[in-house]
C-alpha positions in Angstrom: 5.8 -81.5 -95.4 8.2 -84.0 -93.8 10.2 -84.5 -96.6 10.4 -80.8 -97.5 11.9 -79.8 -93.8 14.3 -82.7 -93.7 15.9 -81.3 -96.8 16.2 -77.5 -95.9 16.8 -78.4 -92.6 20.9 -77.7 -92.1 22.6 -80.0 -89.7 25.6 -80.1 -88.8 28.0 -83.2 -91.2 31.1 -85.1 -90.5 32.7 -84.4 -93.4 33.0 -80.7 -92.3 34.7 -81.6 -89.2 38.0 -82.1 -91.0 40.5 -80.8 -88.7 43.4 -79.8 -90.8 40.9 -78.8 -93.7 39.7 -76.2 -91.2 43.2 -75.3 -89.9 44.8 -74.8 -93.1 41.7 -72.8 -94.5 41.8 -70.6 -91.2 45.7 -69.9 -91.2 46.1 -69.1 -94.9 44.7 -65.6 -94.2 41.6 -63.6 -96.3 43.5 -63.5 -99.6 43.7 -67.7 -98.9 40.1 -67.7 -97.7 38.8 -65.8 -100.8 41.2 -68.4 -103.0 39.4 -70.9 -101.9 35.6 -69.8 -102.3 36.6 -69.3 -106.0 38.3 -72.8 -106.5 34.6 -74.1 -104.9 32.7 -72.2 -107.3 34.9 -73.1 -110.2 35.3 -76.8 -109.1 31.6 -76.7 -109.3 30.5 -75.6 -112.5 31.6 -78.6 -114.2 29.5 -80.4 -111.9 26.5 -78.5 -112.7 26.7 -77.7 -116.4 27.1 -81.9 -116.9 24.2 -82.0 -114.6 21.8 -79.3 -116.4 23.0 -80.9 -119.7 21.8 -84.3 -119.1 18.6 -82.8 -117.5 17.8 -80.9 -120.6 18.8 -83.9 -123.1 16.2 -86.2 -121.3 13.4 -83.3 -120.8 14.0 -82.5 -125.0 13.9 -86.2 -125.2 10.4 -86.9 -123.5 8.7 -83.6 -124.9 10.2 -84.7 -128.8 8.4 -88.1 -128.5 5.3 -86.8 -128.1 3.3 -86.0 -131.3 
């Protein structure tokens, strides 16, 4: 139960205290702020396919060794 709220839990990291990410991304306006959610997502399906591809190799891999 531990283990399970210190994962969903969200704090607050460092790495989103960038101060001229944060400035840039709140000047550039909705049509900048929208351009940027989409460059996230699409920056991070490359990340995901590669990861759900290597998950489903080894899970086809330990099922197919099985008689």
């Amino acid at each position: 139960m531990a283990a399970f709220a210190t994962l969903t839990a969200a704090f607050p990291t460092d790495a989103q205290g960038c101060a001229l990410c944060y400035q840039s991304a709140a000047a550039s306006g909705g049509h900048g702020q929208a351009v940027l959610r989409h460059a996230i997502l699409i920056l991070l399906l490359p990340a995901v396919s590669l990861f759900l591809g290597v998950f489903g190799l080894a899970f086809r891999r330990r099922n197919s060794s099985r008689p």
